[in-house]
TORKOL-4160 file (C-alpha; in steps of 0.2 Angstrom, whole numbers, padded with zeros to 4 digits, m for minus):
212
<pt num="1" X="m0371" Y="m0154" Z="m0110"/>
<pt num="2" X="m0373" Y="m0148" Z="m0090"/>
<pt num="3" X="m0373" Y="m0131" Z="m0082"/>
<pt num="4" X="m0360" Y="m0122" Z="m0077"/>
<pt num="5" X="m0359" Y="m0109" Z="m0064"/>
<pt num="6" X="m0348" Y="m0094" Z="m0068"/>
<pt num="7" X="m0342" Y="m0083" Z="m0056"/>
<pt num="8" X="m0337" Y="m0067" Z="m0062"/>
<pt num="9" X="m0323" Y="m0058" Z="m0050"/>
<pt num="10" X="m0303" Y="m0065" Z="m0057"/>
<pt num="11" X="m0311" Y="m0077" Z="m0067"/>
<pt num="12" X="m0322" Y="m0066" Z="m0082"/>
<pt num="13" X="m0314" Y="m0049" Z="m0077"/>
<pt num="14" X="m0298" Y="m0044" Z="m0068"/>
<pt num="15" X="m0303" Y="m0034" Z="m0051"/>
<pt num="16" X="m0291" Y="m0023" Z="m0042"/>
<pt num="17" X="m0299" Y="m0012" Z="m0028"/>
<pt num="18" X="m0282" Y="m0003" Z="m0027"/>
<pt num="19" X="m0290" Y="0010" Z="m0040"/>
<pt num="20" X="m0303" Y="0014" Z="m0031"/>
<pt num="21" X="m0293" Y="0016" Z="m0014"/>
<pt num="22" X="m0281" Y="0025" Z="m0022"/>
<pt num="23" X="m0293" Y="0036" Z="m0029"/>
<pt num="24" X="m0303" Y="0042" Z="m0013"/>
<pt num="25" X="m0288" Y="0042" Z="m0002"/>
<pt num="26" X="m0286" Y="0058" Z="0008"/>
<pt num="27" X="m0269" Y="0050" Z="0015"/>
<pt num="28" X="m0260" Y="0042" Z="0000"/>
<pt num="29" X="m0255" Y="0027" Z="m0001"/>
<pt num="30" X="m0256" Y="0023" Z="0017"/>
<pt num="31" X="m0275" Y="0031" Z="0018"/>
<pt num="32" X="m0278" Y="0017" Z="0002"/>
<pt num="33" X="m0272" Y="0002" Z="0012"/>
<pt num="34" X="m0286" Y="0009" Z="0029"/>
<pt num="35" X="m0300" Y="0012" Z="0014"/>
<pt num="36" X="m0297" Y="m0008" Z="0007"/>
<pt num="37" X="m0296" Y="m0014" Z="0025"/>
<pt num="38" X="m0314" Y="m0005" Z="0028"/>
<pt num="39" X="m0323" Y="m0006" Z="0012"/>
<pt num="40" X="m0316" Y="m0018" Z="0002"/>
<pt num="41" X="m0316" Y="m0034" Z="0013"/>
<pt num="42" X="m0321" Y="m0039" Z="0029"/>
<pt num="43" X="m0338" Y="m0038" Z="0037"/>
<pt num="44" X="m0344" Y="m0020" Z="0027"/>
<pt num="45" X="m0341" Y="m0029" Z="0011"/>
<pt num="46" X="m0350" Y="m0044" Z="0015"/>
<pt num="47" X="m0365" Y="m0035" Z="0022"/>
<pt num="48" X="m0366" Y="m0025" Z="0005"/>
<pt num="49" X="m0363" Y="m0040" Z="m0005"/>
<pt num="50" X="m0377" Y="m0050" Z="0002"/>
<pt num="51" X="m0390" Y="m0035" Z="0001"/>
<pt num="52" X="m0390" Y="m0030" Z="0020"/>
<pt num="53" X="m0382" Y="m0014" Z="0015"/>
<pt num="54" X="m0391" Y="m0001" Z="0002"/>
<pt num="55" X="m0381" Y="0008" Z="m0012"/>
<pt num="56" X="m0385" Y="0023" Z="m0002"/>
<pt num="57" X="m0379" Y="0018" Z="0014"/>
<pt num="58" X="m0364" Y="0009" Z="0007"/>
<pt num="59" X="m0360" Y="0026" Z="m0003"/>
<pt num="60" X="m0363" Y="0038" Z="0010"/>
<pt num="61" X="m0352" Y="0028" Z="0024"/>
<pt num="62" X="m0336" Y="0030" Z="0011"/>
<pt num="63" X="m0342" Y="0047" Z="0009"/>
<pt num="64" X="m0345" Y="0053" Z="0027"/>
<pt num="65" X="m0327" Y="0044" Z="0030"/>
<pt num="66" X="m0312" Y="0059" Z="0036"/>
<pt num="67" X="m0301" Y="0047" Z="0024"/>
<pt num="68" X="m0309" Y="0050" Z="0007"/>
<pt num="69" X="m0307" Y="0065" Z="m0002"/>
<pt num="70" X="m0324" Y="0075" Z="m0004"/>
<pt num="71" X="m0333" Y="0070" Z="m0021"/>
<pt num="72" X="m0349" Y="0072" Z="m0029"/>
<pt num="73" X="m0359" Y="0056" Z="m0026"/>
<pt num="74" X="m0357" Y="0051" Z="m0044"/>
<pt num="75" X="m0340" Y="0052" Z="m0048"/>
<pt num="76" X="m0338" Y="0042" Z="m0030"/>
<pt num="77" X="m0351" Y="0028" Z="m0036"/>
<pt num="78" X="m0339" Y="0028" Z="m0052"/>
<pt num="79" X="m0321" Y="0026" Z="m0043"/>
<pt num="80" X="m0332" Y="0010" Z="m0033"/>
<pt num="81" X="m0338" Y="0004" Z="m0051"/>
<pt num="82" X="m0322" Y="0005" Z="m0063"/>
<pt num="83" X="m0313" Y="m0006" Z="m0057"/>
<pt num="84" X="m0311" Y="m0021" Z="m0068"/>
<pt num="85" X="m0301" Y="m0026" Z="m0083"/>
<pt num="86" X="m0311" Y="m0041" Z="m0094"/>
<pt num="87" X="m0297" Y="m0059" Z="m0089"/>
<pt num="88" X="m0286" Y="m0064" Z="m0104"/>
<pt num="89" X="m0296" Y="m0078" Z="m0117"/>
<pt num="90" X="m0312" Y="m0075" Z="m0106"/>
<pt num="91" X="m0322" Y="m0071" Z="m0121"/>
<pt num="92" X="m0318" Y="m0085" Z="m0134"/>
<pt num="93" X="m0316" Y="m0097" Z="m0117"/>
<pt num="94" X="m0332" Y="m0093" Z="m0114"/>
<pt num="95" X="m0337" Y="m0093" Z="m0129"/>
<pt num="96" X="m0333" Y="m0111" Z="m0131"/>
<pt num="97" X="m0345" Y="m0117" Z="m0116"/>
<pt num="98" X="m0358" Y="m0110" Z="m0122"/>
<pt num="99" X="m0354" Y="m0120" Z="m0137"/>
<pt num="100" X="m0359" Y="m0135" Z="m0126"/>
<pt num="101" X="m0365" Y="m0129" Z="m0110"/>
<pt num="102" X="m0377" Y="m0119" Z="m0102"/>
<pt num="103" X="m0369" Y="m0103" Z="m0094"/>
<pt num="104" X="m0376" Y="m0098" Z="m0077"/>
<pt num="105" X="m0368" Y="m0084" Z="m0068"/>
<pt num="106" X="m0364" Y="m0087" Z="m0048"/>
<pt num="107" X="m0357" Y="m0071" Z="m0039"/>
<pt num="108" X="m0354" Y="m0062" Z="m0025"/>
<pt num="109" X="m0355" Y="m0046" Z="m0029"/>
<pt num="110" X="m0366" Y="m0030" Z="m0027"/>
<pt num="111" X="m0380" Y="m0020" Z="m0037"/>
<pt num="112" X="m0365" Y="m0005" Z="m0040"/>
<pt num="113" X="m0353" Y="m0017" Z="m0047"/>
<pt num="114" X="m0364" Y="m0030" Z="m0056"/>
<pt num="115" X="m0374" Y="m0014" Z="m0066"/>
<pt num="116" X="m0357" Y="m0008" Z="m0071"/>
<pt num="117" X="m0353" Y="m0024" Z="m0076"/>
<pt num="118" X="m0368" Y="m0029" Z="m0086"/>
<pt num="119" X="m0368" Y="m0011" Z="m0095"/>
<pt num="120" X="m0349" Y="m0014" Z="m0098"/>
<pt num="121" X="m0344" Y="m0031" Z="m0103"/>
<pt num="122" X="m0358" Y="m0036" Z="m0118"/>
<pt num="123" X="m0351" Y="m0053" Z="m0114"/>
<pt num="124" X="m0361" Y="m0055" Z="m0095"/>
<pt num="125" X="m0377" Y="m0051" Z="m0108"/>
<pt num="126" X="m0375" Y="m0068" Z="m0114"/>
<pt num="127" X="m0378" Y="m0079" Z="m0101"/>
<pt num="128" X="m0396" Y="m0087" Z="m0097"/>
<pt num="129" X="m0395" Y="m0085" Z="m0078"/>
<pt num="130" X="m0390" Y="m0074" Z="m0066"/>
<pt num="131" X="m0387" Y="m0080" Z="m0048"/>
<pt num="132" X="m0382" Y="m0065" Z="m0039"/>
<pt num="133" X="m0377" Y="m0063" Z="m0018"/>
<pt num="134" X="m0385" Y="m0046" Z="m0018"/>
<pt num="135" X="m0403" Y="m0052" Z="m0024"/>
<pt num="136" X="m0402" Y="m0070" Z="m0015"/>
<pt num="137" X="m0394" Y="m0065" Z="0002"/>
<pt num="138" X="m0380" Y="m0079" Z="0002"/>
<pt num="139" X="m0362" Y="m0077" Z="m0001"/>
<pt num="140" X="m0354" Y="m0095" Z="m0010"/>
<pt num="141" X="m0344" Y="m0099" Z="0006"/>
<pt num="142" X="m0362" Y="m0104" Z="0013"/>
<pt num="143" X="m0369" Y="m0120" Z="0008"/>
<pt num="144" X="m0385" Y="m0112" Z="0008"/>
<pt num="145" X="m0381" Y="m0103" Z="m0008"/>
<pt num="146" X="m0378" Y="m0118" Z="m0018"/>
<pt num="147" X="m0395" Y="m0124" Z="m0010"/>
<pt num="148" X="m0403" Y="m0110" Z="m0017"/>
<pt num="149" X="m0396" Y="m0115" Z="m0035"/>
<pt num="150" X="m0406" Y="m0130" Z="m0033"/>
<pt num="151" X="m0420" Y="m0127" Z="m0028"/>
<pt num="152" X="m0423" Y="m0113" Z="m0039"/>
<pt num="153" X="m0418" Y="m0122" Z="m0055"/>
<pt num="154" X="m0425" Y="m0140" Z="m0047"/>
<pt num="155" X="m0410" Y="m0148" Z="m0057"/>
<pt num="156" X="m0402" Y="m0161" Z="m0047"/>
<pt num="157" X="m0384" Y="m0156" Z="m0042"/>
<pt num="158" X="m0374" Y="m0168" Z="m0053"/>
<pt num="159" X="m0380" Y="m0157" Z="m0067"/>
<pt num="160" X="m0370" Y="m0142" Z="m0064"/>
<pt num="161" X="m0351" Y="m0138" Z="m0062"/>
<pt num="162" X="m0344" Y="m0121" Z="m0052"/>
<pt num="163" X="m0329" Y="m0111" Z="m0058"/>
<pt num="164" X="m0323" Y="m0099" Z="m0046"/>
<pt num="165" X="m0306" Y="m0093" Z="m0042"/>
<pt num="166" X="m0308" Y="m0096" Z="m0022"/>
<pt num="167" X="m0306" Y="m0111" Z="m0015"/>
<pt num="168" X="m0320" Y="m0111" Z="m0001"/>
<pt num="169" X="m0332" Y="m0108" Z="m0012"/>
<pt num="170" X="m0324" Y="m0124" Z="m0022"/>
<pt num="171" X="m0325" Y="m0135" Z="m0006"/>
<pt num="172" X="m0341" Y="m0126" Z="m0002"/>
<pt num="173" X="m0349" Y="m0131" Z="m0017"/>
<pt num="174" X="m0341" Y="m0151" Z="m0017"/>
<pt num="175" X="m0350" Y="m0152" Z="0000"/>
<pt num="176" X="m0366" Y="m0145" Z="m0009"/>
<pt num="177" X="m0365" Y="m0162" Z="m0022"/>
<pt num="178" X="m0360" Y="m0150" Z="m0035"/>
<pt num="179" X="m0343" Y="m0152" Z="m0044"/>
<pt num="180" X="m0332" Y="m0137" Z="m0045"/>
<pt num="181" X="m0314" Y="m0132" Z="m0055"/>
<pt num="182" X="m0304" Y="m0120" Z="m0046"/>
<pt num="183" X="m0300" Y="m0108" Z="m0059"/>
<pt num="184" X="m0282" Y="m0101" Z="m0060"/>
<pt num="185" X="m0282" Y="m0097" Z="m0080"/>
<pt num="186" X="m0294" Y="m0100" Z="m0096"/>
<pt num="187" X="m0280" Y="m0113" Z="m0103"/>
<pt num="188" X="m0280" Y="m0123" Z="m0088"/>
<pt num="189" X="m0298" Y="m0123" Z="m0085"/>
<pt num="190" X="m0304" Y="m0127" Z="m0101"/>
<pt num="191" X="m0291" Y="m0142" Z="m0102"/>
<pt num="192" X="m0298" Y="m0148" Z="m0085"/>
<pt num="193" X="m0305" Y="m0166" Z="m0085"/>
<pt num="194" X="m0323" Y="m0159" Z="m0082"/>
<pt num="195" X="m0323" Y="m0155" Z="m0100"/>
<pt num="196" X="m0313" Y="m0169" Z="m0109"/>
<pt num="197" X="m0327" Y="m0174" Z="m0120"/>
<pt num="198" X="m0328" Y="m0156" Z="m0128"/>
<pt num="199" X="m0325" Y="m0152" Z="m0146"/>
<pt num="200" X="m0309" Y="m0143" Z="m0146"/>
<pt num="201" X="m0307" Y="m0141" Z="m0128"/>
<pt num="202" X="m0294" Y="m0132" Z="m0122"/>
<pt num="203" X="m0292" Y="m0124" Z="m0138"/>
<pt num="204" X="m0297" Y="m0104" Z="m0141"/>
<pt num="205" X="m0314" Y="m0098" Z="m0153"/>
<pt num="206" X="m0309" Y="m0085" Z="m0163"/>
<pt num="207" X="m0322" Y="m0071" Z="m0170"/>
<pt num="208" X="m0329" Y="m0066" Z="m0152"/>
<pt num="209" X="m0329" Y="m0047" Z="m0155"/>
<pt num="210" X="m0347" Y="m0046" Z="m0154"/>
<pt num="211" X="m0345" Y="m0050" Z="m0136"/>
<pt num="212" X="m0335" Y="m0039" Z="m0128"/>
């Protein structure tokens, strides 16, 4: 039994910010590439992600942009929101951990995406923690939000294992003294050697309905 630390983005649910761009482009296809460039990565994104940004701000900049179409606030916040797909075997992976771990959630990601999330995917309603870059102010590629980890749960870092799809955050993490699996599918995760000892491991949970 140890902790593990979940990310959510391409390892619990699919993400393409594609939709989005598409959506709000004023240009096509070649508007959608500018809008991902601006908003979906790079420094904008970060600083949204790690709380500098409010929903506001972040909303209003899209909006106030000559490349999106005009739209009422709501249906823009929307398009930012619906934008994720839940990852094949996710839930009856997931559901296995839990079965023998606890399931913390570790994220980068911002108060627009996570609410859709939460209200969306019952499954992210079953984890005891939620360790989120928004609230804490550190993205994963940072050894400080590992730190924080630590010394809000005072639980000594061999205790925990990361699964995230990046592999910064997976080195980031090492250097932090906690052990990570990069994750690239549920099969191969839940086969990795971190979990030889589990009943069943690598093996799906049938019956997991209640948790989409």
């Amino acid at each position: 039994m140890g902790i593990i630390l979940l990310d959510i983005g391409n390892v619990i649910v699919s993400v393409d910010f594609m939709l989005f761009c598409k959506a709000v482009s004023r240009n096509g296809d070649s508007g959608a590439m500018t809008i991902m460039g601006r908003y979906c990565e790079g420094d904008l994104k970060d600083r949204f992600d790690s709380g500098m940004l409010s929903q506001i701000e972040f909303l209003g900049m899209i909006a106030s942009d000559p490349l999106t179409v005009d739209m009422p606030m709501q249906e823009l916040r929307l398009a930012w929101q619906n934008i994720f797909t839940l990852q094949p075997g996710c839930i009856e992976a997931i559901t296995q951990l839990q079965s023998r771990h606890t399931v913390w959630i570790m994220s980068d990601t911002d108060p627009l995406h996570f609410a859709f999330l939460l209200n969306t995917f019952r499954v992210l309603r079953s984890m005891e923690r939620y360790f989120l870059s928004y609230e804490h102010g550190f993205l994963k590629r940072s050894t400080d939000s590992f730190r924080h980890v630590l010394d809000c749960s005072g639980i000594e870092a061999q205790e925990f294992i990361l699964i995230d799809d990046r592999p910064v955050n997976c080195a980031v993490s090492r250097s932090a003294g906690i052990d990570s699996i990069l994750f690239r599918n549920w099969p191969e995760t839940l086969a990795s050697p971190a979990f030889a000892g589990d009943p069943g491991s690598g093996h799906a949970v049938a019956d997991t309905e209640d948790m989409l």
